[in-house]
VOVODREN-599415 format. One record per residue (C-alpha): x, y, z; residue number from 0. Coordinates in steps of 0.5 Angstrom, whole numbers. Last residue first. Example, Ala and Ser with C-alpha at 12.3 -4.5 7.8 and 13.67 -1.06 7.14 Angstrom:
VOVODREN-599415
      x      y      z    i
     27     -2     14    1
     25     -9     16    0
//
This chain:
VOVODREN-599415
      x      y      z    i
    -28    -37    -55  369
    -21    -35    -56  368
    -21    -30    -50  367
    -25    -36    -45  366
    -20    -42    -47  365
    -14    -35    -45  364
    -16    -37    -39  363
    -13    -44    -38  362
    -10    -41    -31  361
     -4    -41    -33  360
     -6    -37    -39  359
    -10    -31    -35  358
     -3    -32    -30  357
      2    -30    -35  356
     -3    -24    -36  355
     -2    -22    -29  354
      5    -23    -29  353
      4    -16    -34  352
      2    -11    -28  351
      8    -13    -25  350
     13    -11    -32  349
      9     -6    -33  348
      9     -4    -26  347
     17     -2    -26  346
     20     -4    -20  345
     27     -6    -22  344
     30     -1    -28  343
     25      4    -28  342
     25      5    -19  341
     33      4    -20  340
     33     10    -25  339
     30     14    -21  338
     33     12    -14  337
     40     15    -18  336
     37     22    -20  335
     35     23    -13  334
     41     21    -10  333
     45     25    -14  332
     41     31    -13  331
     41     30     -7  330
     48     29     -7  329
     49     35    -12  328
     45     40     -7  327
     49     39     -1  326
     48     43      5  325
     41     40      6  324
     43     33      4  323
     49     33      9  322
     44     37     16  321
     38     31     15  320
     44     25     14  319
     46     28     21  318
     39     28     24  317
     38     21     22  316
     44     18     25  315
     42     22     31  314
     35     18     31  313
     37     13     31  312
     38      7     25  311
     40     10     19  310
     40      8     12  309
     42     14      7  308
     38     10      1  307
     43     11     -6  306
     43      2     -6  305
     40      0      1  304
     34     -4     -4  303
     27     -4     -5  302
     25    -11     -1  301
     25     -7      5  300
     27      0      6  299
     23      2     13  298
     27     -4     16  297
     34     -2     15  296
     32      5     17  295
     31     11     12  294
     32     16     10  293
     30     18      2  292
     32     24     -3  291
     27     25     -8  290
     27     24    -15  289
     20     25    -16  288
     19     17    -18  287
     24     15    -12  286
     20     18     -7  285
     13     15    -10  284
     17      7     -9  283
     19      9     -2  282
     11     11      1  281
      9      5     -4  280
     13      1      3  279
     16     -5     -1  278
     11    -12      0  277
     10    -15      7  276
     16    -17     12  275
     13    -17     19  274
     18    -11     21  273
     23    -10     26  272
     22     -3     30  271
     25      3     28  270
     21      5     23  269
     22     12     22  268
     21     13     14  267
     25     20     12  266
     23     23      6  265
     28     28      3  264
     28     36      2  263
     20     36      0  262
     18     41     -5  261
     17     36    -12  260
     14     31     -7  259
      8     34     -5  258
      6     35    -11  257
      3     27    -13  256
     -1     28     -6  255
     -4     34     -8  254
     -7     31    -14  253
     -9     25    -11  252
    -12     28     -5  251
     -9     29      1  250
     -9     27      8  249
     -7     32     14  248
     -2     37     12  247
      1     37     19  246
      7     42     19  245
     12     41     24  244
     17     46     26  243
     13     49     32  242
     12     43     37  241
      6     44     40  240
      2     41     33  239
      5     34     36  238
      2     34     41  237
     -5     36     39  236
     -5     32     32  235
     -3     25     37  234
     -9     26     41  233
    -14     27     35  232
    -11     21     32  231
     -8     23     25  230
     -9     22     18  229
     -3     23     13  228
      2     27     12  227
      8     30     16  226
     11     35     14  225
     18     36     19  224
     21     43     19  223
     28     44     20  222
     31     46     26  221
     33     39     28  220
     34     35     34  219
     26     36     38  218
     23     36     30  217
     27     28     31  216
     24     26     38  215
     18     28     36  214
     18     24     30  213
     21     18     34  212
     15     19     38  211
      9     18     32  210
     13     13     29  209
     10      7     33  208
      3      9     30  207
      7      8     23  206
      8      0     26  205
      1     -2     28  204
     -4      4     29  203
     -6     11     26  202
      0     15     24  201
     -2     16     16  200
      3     16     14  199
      8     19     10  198
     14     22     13  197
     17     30     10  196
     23     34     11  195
     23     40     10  194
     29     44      6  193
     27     51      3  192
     34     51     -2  191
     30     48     -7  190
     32     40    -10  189
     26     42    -15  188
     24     34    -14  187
     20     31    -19  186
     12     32    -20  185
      9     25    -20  184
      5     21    -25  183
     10     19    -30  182
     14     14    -25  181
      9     10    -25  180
      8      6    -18  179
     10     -1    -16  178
      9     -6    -11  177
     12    -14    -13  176
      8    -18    -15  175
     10    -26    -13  174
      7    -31    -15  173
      3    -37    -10  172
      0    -44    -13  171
      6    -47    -15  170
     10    -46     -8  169
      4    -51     -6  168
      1    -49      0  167
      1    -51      8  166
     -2    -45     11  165
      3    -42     16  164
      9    -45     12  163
      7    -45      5  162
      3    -37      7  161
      9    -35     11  160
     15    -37      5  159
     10    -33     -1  158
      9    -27      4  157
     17    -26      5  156
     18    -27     -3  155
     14    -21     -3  154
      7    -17     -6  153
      3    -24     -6  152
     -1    -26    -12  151
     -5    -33    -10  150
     -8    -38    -15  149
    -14    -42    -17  148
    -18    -40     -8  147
    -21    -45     -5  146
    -15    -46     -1  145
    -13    -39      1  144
    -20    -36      2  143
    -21    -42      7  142
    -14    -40     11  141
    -15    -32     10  140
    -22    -34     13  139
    -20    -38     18  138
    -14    -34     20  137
    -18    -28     22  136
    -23    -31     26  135
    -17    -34     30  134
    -14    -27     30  133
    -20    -24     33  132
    -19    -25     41  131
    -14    -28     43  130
     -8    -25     38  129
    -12    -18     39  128
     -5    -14     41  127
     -5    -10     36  126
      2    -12     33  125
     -1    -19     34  124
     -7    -18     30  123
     -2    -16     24  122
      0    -24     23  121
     -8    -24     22  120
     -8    -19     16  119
     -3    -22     13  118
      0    -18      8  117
      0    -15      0  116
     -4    -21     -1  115
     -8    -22     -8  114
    -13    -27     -8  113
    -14    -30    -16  112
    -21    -33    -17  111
    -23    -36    -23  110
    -31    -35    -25  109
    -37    -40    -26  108
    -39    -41    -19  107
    -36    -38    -13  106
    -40    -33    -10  105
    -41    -36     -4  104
    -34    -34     -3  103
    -34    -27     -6  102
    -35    -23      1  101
    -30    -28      5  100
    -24    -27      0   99
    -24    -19      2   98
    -19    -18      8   97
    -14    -22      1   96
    -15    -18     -3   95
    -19    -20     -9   94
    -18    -21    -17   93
    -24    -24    -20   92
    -23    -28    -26   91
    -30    -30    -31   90
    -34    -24    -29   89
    -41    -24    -32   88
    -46    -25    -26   87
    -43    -19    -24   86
    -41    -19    -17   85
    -45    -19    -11   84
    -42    -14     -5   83
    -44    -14      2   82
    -39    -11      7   81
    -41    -12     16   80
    -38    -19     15   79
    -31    -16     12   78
    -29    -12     18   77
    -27     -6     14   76
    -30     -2     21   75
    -26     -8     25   74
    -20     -4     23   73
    -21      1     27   72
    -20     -2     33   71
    -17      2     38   70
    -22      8     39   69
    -28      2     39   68
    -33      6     35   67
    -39     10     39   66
    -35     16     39   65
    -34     16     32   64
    -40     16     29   63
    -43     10     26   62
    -43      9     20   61
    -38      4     18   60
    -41     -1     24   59
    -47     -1     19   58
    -45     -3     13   57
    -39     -2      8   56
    -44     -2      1   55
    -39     -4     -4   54
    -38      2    -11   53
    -38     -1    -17   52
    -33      2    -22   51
    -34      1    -29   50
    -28      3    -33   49
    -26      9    -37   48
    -24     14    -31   47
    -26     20    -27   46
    -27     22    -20   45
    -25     15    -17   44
    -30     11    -15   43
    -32     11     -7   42
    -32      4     -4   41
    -29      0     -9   40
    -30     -7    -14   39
    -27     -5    -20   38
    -30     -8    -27   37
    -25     -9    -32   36
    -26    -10    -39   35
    -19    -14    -42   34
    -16    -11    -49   33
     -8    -11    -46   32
    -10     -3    -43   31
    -16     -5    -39   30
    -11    -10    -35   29
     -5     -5    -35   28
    -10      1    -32   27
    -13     -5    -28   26
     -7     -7    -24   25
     -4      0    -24   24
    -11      2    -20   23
    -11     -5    -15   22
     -4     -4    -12   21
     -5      4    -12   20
    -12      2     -8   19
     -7     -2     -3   18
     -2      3     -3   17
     -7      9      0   16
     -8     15     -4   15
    -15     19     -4   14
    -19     19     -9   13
    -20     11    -11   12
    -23     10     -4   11
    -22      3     -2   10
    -25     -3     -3    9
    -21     -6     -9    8
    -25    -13    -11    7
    -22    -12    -18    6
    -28    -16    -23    5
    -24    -18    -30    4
    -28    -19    -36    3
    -24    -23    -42    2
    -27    -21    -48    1
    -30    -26    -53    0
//
């Protein structure tokens, strides 16, 4: 009997976000090593040879914007205004951590693996919502956590604040790491049209706090600065009075996937102190095309200072922009060397297989052999 797997990824599969790159590889690999693959999302990717099951987002999520809560749009994600039933013939359901609460009741005959690439309630300090929502947050992350068979984190930063915060087992949490197939982005052209370019989107918590460095940055320098990803109407206006910023917007996979071929180097502008989750997916696509990356300490976590130019001001940022720009060798050289790195270390072969280690952890293989 085949092993069915369900992957509660409730993102859109035709747009670009890390969790959903997460979710993708994971299946791909799963689908690849003989296991059927059910993924849970909400909107299915244009093509694909596995089922996708879309998850009805409930009513607040389609309310028009002006009636939402401007500074809380996470709680259009909030896991009770979701609903989704998974199929009775599930023998491991794979789900991220926001999500434990949808397939709890659900909990009969399969194995349950919570996948957390952060904390959701550690993020509700960043919004200043401690003493509102965090406690509703903390119960649901801390009922998944201890009625869940194992837990996958994308850090060891992860592993050490869940045994902490939640007293659980070191044996009960595995580390995989975030990771993206290199053959799936066009490499960098090193051209002479140099931009630089930072990935968003700019919308709350710490790529919100980008916003001012960028402007201070497009005010330093005379290159054009490509910002993707969505943006709040407010900060789109101010920062469209400056003329060398471009503002693509949100791409389609696709697009997305170009992008880095005409990019100068990506620069990842976060000057605060992170909360340690998993390595940006924003740093492992700039090393799969071979582009160039600046970045501060924080904004390299878990990749690696080796062939990143590490800043920490923005004047600091202006100069590595001015050397890559009057020297092709070192971008080229930067760029070829984060490629190798990416094969070396951050291979999603090589994550993707920790899942199937688990399936035999977990007595699953009982099920394969029956």
């Amino acid at each position: 009997m085949t092993l069915r797997i369900a992957i509660i990824a409730p993102y859109d599969h035709t747009k670009i976000y890390g969790n959903t790159l997460r979710a993708k590889y994971l299946a791909e690999y799963l689908t690849a090593h003989n296991k059927v693959v059910d993924t849970y999302c909400f909107k299915p990717p244009t093509s694909s040879d596995r089922s996708h099951i879309r998850i009805n987002k409930g009513l607040l999520s389609i309310l028009p914007s002006w009636l939402r809560f401007r500074n809380l749009p996470f709680l259009f994600d909030f896991p009770f205004f979701q609903k989704v039933s998974i199929n009775n013939n599930a023998d491991l359901v794979i789900v991220e951590n926001y999500y434990t609460y949808l397939i709890l009741p659900q909990k009969k005959n399969f194995k349950v693996i919570i996948d957390y690439h952060s904390l959701k309630s550690e993020e509700m300090d960043r919004r200043g919502l401690k003493f509102i929502f965090k406690p509703i947050v903390e119960l649901i992350e801390k009922k998944g956590l201890h009625a869940s068979d194992h837990i996958i984190v994308a850090s060891e930063n992860i592993k050490d604040l869940i045994q902490r915060k939640f007293e659980i087992d070191s044996s009960r949490i595995s580390v995989v790491h975030n990771s993206v197939d290199p053959n799936e982005y066009l490499k960098n052209q090193y051209r002479d049209d140099f931009k630089v370019g930072i990935i968003g989107p700019f919308l709350d918590g710490e790529n919100l706090a980008c916003i001012p460095h960028i402007e201070k940055l497009a005010a330093s320098i005379p290159e054009v600065v490509v910002l993707v990803g969505t943006l709040q109407p407010e900060h789109k206006r101010k920062l469209q009075r400056h003329e060398n910023i471009e503002i693509l917007g949100e791409l389609t996979v696709t697009n997305y996937q170009k992008f880095f071929e005409k990019i100068g180097a990506i620069f990842l502008p976060y000057f605060n102190n992170s909360m340690g989750g998993g390595i940006r997916n924003k740093l492992l696509e700039s090393a799969a095309s071979g582009t160039p990356i600046i970045s501060t300490l924080s904004g390299a976590r878990g990749f690696g200072t080796d062939n990143i130019l590490i800043v920490e001001s923005i004047e600091e940022a202006s100069l590595a922009i001015e050397a890559l720009k009057n020297s092709v060798e070192l971008r080229r050289k930067l760029g070829n060397n984060l490629l190798k790195s990416l094969h070396q270390n951050h291979s999603f072969k090589t994550e993707a297989h920790k899942i199937s280690s688990l399936v035999s952890q977990l007595k699953l293989d009982q099920v394969e052999n029956t």
